[in-house]
VOGU-3710 file (C-alpha; in Angstrom, 3 decimals, decimal comma):
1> xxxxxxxxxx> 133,294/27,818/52,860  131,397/30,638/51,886  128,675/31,373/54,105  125,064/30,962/52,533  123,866/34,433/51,925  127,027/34,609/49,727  126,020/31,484/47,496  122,436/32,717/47,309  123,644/36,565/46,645  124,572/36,520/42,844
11> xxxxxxxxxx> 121,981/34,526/41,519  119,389/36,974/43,303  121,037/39,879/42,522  120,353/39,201/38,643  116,681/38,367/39,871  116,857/41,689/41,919  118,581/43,482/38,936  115,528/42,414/36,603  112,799/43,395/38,926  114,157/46,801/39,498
21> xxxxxxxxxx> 113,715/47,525/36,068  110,250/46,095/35,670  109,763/48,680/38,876  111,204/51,414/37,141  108,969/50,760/33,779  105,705/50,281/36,233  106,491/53,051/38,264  106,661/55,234/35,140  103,595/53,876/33,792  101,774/54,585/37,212
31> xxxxxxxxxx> 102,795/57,747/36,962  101,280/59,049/33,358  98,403/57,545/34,060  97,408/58,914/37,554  99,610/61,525/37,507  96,270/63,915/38,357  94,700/61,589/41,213  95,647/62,301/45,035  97,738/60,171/46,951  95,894/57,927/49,798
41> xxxxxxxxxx> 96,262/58,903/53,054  98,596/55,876/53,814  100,464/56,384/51,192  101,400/60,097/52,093  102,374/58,917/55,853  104,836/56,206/53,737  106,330/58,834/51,468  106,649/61,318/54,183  108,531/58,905/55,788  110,040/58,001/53,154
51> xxxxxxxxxx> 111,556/61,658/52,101  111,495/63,915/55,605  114,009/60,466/57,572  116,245/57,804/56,997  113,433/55,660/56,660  110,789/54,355/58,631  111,201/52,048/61,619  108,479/49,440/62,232  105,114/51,354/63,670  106,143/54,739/62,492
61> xxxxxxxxxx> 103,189/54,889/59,674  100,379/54,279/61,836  102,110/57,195/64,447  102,344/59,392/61,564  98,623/59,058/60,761  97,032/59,236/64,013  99,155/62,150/64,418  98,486/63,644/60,957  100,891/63,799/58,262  100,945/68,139/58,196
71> xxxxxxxxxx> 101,065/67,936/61,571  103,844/65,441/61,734  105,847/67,627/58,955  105,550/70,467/61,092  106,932/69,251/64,053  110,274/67,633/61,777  110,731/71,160/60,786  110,548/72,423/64,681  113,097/69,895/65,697  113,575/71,661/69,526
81> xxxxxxxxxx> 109,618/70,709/70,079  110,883/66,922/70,269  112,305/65,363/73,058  115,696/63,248/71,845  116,576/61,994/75,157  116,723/58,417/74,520  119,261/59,555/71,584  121,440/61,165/73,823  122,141/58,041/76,113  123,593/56,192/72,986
91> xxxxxxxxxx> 125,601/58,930/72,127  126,643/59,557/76,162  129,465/56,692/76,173  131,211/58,769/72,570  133,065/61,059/74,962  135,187/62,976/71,943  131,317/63,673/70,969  130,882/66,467/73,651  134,635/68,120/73,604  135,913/70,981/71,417
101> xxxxxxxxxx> 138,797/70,515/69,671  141,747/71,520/71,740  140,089/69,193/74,172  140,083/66,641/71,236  143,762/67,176/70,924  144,814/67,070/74,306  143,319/64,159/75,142  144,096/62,233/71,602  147,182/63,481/70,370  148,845/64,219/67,048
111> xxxxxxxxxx> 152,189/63,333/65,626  152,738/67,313/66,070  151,945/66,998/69,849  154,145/63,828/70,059  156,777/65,251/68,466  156,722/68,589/70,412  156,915/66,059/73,757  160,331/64,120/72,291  161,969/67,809/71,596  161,089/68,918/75,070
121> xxxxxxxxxx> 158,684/71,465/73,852  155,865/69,998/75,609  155,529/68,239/79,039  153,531/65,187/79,414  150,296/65,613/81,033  150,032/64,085/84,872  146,593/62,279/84,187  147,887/58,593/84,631  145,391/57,218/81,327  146,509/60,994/79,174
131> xxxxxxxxxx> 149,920/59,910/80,087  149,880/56,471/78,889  148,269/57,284/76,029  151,316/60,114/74,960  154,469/57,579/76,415  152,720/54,525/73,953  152,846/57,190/71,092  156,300/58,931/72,005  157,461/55,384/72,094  156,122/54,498/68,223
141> xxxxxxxxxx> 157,648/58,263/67,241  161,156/57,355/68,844  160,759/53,882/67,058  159,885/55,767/63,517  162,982/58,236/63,594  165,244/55,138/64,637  163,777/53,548/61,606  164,284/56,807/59,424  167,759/57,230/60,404  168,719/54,189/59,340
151> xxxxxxxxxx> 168,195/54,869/55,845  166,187/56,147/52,962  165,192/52,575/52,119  164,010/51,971/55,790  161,768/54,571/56,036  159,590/53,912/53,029  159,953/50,229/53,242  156,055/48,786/53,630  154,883/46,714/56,764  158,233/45,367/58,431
161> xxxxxxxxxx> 159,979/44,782/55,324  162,705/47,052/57,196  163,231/44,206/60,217  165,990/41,859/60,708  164,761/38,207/60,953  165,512/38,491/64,570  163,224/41,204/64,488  160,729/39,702/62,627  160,789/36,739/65,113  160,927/38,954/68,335
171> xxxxxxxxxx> 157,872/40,775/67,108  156,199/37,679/66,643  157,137/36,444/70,334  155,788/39,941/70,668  152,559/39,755/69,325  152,188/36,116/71,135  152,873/37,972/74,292  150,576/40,731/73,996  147,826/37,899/73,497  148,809/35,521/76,422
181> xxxxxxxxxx> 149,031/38,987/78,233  145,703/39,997/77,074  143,640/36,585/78,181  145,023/36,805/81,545  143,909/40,551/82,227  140,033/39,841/80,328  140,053/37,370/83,732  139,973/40,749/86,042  137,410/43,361/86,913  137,149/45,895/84,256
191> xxxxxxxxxx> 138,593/48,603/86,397  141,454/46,281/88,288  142,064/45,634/84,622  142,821/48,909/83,213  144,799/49,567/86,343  147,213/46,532/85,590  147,644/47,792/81,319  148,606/51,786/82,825  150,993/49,700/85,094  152,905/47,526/81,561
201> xxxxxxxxxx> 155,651/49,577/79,384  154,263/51,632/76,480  155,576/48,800/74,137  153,287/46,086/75,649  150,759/48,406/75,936  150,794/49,450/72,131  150,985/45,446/71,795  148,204/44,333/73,499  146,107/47,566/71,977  146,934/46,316/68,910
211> xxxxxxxxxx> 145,858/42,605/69,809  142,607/43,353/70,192  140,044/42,555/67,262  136,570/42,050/66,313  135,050/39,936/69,344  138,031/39,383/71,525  138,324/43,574/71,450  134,670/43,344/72,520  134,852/41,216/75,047  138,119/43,218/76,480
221> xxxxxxxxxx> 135,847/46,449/76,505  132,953/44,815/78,556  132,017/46,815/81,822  134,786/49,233/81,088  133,923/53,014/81,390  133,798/55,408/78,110  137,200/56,704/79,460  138,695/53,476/79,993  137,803/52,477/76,661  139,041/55,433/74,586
231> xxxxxxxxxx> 142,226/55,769/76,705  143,044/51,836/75,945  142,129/51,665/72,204  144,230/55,157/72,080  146,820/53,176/73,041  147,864/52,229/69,045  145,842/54,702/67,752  144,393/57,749/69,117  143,324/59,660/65,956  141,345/56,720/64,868
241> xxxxxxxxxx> 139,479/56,366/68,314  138,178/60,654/66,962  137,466/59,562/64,020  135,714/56,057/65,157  133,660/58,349/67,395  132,584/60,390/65,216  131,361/58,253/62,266  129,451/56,340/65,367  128,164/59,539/66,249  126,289/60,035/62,519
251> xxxxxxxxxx> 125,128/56,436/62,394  123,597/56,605/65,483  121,788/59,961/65,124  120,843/58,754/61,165  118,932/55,599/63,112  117,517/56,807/66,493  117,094/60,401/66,388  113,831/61,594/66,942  114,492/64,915/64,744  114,777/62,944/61,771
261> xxxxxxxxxx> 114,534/65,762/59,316  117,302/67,875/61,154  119,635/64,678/60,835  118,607/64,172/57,026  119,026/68,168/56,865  122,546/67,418/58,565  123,515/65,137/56,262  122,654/67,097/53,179  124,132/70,484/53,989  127,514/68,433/54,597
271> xxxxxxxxxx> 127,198/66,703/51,992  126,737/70,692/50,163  129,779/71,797/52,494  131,971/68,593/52,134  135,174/68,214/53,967  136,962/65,459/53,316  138,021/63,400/56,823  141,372/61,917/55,530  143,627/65,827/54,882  145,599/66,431/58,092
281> xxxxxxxxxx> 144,104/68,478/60,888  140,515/67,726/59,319  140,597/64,455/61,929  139,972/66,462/64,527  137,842/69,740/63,128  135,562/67,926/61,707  133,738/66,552/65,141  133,257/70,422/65,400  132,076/71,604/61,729  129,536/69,296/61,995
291> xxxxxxxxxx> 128,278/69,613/65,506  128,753/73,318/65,970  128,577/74,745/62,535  126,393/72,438/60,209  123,797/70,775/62,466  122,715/74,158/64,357  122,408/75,996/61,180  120,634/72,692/59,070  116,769/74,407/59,364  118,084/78,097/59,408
301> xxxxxxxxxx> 119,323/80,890/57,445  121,384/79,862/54,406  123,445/83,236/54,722  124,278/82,481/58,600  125,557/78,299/57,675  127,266/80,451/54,639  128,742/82,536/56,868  129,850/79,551/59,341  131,308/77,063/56,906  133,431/79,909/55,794
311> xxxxxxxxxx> 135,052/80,415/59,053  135,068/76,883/60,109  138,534/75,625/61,154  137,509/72,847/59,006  136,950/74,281/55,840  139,239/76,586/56,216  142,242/73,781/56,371  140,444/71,452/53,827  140,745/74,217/51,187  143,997/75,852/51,888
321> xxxxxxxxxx> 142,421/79,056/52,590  144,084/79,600/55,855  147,354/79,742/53,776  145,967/82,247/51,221  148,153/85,117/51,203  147,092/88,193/48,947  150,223/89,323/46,338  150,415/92,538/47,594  149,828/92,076/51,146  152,381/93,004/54,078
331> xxxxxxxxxx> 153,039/89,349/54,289  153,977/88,891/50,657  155,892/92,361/50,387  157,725/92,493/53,858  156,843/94,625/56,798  157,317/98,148/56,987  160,863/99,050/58,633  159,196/101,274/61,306  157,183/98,693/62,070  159,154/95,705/62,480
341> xxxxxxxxxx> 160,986/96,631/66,107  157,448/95,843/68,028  156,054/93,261/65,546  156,863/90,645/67,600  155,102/91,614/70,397  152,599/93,184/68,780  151,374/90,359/66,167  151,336/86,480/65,879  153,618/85,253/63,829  152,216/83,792/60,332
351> xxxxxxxxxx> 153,612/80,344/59,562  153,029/78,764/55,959  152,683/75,062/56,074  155,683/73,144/55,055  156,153/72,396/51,284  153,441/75,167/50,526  154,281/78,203/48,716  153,170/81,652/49,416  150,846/82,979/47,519  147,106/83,382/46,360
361> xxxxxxxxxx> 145,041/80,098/46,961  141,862/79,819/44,633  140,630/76,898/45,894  137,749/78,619/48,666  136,732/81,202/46,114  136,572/78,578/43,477  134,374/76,283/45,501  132,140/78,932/46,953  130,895/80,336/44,030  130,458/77,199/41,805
371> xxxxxxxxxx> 129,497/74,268/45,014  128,164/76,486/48,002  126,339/79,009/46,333  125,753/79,887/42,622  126,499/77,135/40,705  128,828/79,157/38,253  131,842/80,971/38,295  134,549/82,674/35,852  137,767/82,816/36,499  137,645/86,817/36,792
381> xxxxxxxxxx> 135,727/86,523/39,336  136,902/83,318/41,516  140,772/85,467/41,786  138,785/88,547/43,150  136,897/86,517/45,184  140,332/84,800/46,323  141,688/88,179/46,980  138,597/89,564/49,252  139,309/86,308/51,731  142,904/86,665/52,239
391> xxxxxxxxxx> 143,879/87,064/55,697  140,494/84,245/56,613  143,111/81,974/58,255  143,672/79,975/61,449  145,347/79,791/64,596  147,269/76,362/65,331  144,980/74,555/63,691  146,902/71,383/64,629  146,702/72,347/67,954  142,720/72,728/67,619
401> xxxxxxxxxx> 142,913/76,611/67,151  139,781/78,549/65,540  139,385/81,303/63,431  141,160/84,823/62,671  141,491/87,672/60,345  145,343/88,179/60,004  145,265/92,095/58,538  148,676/91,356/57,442  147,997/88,557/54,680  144,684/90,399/53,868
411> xxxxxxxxxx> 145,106/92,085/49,709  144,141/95,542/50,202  142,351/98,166/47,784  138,760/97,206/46,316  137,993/93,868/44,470  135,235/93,230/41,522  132,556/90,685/42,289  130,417/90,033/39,923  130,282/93,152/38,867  129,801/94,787/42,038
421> xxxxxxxxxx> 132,837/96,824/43,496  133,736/95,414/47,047  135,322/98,362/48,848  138,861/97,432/51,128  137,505/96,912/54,340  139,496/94,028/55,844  137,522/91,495/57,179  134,204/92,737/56,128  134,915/92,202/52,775  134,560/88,914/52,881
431> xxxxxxxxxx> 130,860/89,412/55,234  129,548/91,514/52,653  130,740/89,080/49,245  129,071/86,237/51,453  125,857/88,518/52,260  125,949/89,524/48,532  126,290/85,355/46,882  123,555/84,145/49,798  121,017/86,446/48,615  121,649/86,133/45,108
441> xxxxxxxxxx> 118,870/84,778/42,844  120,943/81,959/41,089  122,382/81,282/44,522  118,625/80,432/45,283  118,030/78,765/41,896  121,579/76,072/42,663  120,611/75,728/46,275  116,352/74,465/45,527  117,285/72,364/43,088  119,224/70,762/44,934
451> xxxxxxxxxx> 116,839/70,352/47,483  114,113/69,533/45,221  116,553/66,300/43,846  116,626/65,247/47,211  113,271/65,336/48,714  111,359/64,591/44,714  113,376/63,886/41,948  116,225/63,422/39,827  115,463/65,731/37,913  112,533/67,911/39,352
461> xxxxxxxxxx> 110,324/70,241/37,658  111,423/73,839/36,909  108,142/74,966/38,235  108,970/73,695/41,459  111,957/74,737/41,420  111,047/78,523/40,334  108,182/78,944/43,504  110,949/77,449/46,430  113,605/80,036/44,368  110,622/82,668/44,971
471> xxxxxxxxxx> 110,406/81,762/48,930  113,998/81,336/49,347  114,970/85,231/48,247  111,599/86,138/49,816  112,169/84,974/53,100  115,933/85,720/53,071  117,052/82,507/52,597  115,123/80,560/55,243  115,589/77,169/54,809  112,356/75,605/57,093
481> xxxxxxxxxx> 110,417/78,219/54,858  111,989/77,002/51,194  111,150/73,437/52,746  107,278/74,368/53,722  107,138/75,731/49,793  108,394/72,149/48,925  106,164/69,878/51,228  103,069/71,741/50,652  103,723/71,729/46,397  101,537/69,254/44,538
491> xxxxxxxxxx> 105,273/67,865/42,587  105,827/66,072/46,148  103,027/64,624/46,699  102,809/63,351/42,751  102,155/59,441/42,596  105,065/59,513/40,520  107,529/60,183/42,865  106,251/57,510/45,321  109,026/55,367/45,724  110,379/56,844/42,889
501> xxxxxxxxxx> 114,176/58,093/44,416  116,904/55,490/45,027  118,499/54,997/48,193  122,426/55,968/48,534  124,437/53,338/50,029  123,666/55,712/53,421  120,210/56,156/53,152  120,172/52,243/52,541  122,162/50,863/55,146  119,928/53,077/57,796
511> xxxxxxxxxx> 116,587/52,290/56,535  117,556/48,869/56,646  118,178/48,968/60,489  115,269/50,938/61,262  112,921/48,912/59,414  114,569/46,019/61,280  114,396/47,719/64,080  117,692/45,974/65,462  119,560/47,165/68,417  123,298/48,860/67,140
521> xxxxxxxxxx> 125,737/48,946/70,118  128,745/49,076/67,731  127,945/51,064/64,661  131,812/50,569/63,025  130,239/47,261/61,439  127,788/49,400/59,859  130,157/52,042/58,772  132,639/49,128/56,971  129,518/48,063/55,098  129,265/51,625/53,690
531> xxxxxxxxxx> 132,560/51,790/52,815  132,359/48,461/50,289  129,020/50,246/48,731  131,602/53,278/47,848  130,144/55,798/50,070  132,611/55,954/53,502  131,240/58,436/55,788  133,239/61,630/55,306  135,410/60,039/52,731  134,465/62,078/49,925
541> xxxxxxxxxx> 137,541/63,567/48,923  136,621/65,978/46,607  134,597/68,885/47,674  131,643/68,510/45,370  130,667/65,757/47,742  128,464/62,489/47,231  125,809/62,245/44,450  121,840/62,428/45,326  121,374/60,703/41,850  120,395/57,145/40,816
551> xxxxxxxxxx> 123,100/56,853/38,098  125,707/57,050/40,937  124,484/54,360/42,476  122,914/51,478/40,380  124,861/48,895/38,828  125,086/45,146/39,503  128,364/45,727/41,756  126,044/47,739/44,060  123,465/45,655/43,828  125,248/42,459/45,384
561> xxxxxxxxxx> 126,348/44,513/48,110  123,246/45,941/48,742  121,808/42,464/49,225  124,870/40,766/50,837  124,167/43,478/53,520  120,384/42,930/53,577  120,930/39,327/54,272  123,829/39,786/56,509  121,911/42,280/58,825  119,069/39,655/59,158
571> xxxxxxxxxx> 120,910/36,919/59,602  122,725/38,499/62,803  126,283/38,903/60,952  127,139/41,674/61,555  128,555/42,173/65,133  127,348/44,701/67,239  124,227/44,796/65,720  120,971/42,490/66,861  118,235/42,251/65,029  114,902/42,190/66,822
581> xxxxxxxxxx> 114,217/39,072/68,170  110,871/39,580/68,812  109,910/39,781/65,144  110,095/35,905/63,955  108,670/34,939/67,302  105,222/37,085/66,204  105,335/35,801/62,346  102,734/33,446/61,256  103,301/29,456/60,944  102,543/29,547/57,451
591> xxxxxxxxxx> 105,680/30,507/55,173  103,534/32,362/52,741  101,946/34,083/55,748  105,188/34,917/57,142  106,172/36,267/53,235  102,991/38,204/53,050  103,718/39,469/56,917  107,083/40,628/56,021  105,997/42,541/52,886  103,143/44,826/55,227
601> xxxxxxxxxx> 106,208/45,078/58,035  108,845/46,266/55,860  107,151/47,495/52,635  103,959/48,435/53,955  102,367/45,765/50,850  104,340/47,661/47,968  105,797/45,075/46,715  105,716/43,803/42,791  103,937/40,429/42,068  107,982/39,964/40,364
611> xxxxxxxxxx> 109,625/40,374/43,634  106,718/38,601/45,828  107,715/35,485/42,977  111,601/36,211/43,357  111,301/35,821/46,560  108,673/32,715/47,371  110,656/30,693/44,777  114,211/31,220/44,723  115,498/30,145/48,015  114,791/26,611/47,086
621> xxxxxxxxxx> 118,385/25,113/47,862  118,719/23,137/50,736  122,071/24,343/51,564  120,137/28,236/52,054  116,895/27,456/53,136  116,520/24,109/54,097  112,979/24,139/51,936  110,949/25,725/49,658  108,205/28,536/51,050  105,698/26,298/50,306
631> xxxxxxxxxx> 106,902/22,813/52,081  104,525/22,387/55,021  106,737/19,916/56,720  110,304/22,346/57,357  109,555/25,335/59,006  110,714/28,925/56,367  113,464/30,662/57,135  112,473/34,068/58,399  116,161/35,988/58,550  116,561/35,073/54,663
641> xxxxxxxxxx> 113,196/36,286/53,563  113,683/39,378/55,459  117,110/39,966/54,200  115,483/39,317/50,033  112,819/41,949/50,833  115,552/44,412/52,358  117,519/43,770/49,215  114,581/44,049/46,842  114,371/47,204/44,534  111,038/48,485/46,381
651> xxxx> 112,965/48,662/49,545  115,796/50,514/47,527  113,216/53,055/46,564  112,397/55,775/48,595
//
């Protein structure tokens, strides 16, 4: 049976689909007519809000004005003023949060690492929970070549289509196992328990991992230390445990981060600089890029986050520039007789990744010119610009190694940029081409209008647009500066733009829990629910990353999922995360008390006479509510009118 948010979710969404567009119509009526008039003091704490975090969390407005809304701005844009210490406790048990990526790889190794273990190339490690964690893998590898060398059809056979039926039946007795197994160890202290899984065979190991699901994994993990937990969900899977960690990571910053404009400043400049999380290596570097080389850089100088996405391990690998090899480089051409006896020892040796060819890659030059800087290219100039970072490339980067300048796959003599003649100078060729696109004016044009669609509009104002240009090549690319420009302009502060921008399925999802103000101890629930809305954290896989624009995002599809979400969240459905339960304890007796409550809690009164209607009268079946808003004798059910306004199109506004 389909739970009752889902019966009542399609009939509202239609109601939900029509308001929006009487929203859209009023809101663009509001704005011709006081287009001229200042916004309220309220109202600017709400859009600040609004624009500068994900959201605000219940109380935040009245903060805001007793501390002054220019005031407030200032301090987003001074993020080291505010203490973030209750932030960092959430984020203390994510241990893959604080290492760098050899330690990453070490501790939560690759099919490369196992492999190098099964040919003797590498030892195991003599930490008792490391070495379970590499035996349970070198067990799965052994199993997969055993499978592989029985045949082309075995090895791409799907699931355990390859399996005997006395296979099939022994992995079921298996499975059964690993879940009697697991029920008798949840009986022991957490750390007599982990004691008695290091002691079971890496097969029964991977088996119970593998068990454990949704509540029963929960209740498995209780009392257990960070380490314990990593090392026993590693178990089956130790790339997903980085990757789990890291999406965490976001969610929780997005939600209780006191530098709320940093994190929102975070998110965009990935989004600018996307790497997607799924290509190889990129599990592992990108816990890195965006720690060390995004969020440091997210209120600074363009050129310097230029200069650091460029010789990120991450980008690097994502765009195939670390195999770029220039045509007539010593790489391409063969070394030099005299200079081959002491190469070895002189030199590391250059490896190309298997099944890639040799040669030129376009990809980085392509995608810095027309995503990370200018907007524009021509193929002219995205080959020269190909040419000047030859020889940008990476050591191990399986293995977690960082950046280098190999001289030998470096194309020497001078390269055309743009008209401007780029003298052979190794590495410094590609500093001064970076230097040269950060400071250029349509570089500044690309980069404020994109900033001007996310914190205003759609499509914002070329005047606007032209004065944050003016302070970015002013001020060398400062990006707190551009920002003042753009929070002090009179386009931001327009009625118009008052709830005028449309949440992405992120920006939605992490309102929602502020507003709430629920309590997330797993965030994965929340991530899952961003990857039905079509926006999976770092799952963009092209590199022009995820739109800021409505169009992207509204159609009835999205809609339904936005309020199945809503409704889910309030409702307590998703695990992991608890709504407050203080909140219905403080509403008033009176349903349409309770409504009107609600709407000044979550929507600070903006809310449409439409959606106030929507709302009082729809949830009239019993099998939802119980009652309608206005029966005196059934008392109104709080977690579904919170979940409606959540879902309405004024929450979806920003």
């Amino acid at each position: 049976m389909r739970s009752r948010f889902q019966q009542l979710a399609p009939a509202l969404a239609f109601a939900v689909a029509a308001s929006a567009l009487c929203a859209q119509m009023a809101l663009a009526k509001m704005g011709k007519e006081t287009s001229s008039s200042q916004m309220p003091e309220q109202k600017r704490a709400i859009h600040a809000l609004n624009r500068l975090t994900f959201g605000p969390r219940p109380g935040d407005v009245n903060r805001v004005m007793a501390m002054g809304v220019d005031h407030w701005i200032d301090d987003q844009l001074h993020p080291e003023k505010i203490d973030d210490h209750a932030l960092e406790a959430r984020l203390a048990p994510l241990r893959t949060f604080r290492m760098d990526t050899r330690e990453i790889v070490e501790n939560f190794p690759s099919e490369r690492a196992i492999k190098a273990v099964a040919e003797g190339k590498q030892s195991l490690p003599s930490d008792p929970s490391k070495r379970a964690v590499y035996k349970a893998q070198l067990e799965r590898f052994e199993q997969k070549q055993e499978r592989n060398q029985g045949g082309a059809d075995a090895a791409v056979a799907p699931g355990e289509a390859w399996l005997t039926d006395d296979e099939r039946a022994r992995h079921r007795e298996d499975r059964l196992y690993a879940d009697l197994r697991a029920e008798q160890i949840l009986d022991l202290p957490p750390d007599q328990r982990m004691r008695e899984i290091l002691k079971m065979p890496p097969e029964d190991q991977r088996a119970l991992a593998a068990s454990l699901k949704g509540d029963k994994r929960d209740e498995f993990l209780e009392g257990m230390d960070p380490k314990q937990r990593e090392t026993l969900m590693a178990l089956n899977n130790p790339q997903q445990v980085v990757v789990d960690e890291l999406v965490q990571a976001k969610l929780l910053r997005a939600i209780y981060s006191e530098r709320q404009l940093q994190e929102v400043m975070t998110d965009f400049w990935f989004n600018h600089f996307n790497v997607f999380i799924g290509k190889g290596a990129d599990r592992y570097l990108l816990t890195s890029y965006e720690r060390d080389v995004i969020r440091p850089h997210a209120l600074g100088k363009f050129e310097d986050l230029l200069v650091a996405t460029a010789q990120s391990p991450a980008m690097l690998f994502y765009l195939d520039n670390w195999l770029s090899v220039g045509p007539n480089s010593e790489i391409a051409n063969g070394m030099p007789k005299r200079n081959r006896r002491h190469a070895r020892h002189r030199l590391p040796v250059v490896k190309q990744a298997k099944g890639k060819r040799s040669g030129l890659n376009e990809n980085y030059g392509r995608e810095l010119m027309e995503l990370h800087t200018l907007g524009v290219s021509t193929q002219k100039d995205v080959t020269e610009v190909a040419r000047v970072f030859t020889g940008w490339t990476l050591k191990q980067p399986k293995q977690g190694g960082g950046f280098t300048f190999e001289e030998r796959m470096h194309e020497p003599g001078d390269k055309i940029v743009l008209g401007h003649r780029i003298k052979s100078n190794g590495e410094k060729e590609g500093r001064e081409v970076l230097h040269f696109l950060a400071r250029h004016p349509s570089t500044a044009k690309f980069i404020c209008t994109k900033l001007a669609t996310r914190f205003v509009s759609d499509d914002p104002s070329p005047a606007l647009v032209d004065r944050m240009s003016q302070t970015f090549l002013k001020k060398k690319g400062d990006i707190s500066d551009v920002l003042k420009t753009l929070f002090h302009s009179p386009e931001f502060w327009a009625p118009d733009v008052y709830r005028a921008k449309v949440k992405t399925p992120v920006e939605f999802v992490v309102s929602a829990v502020r507003a709430n103000g629920a309590n997330v101890t797993d965030a994965m629930p929340l991530a899952r629910q961003l990857q039905n809305m079509g926006m999976p954290l770092y799952g963009m896989q092209p590199p022009t990353g995820y739109s800021m624009k409505a169009d992207a995002w509204v159609n009835s599809s999205a809609l339904l999922g936005r309020m199945n979400f809503a409704l889910a969240l309030t409702s307590g459905k998703l695990r992991g995360v608890q709504a407050d339960a203080n909140r219905s304890g403080n509403l008033p007796a009176d349903p349409r008390a309770a409504l009107a409550s609600l709407e000044n809690t979550l929507l600070e009164g903006d809310v449409s006479q439409q959606t106030h209607d929507t709302i009082a009268n729809k949830p009239q079946d019993p099998q939802i509510s119980g009652r309608k808003l206005d029966d005196p004798v059934r008392p109104s059910n709080v977690n579904t009118i919170e979940g409606l306004l959540l879902g309405s199109p004024e929450f979806q506004r920003r």
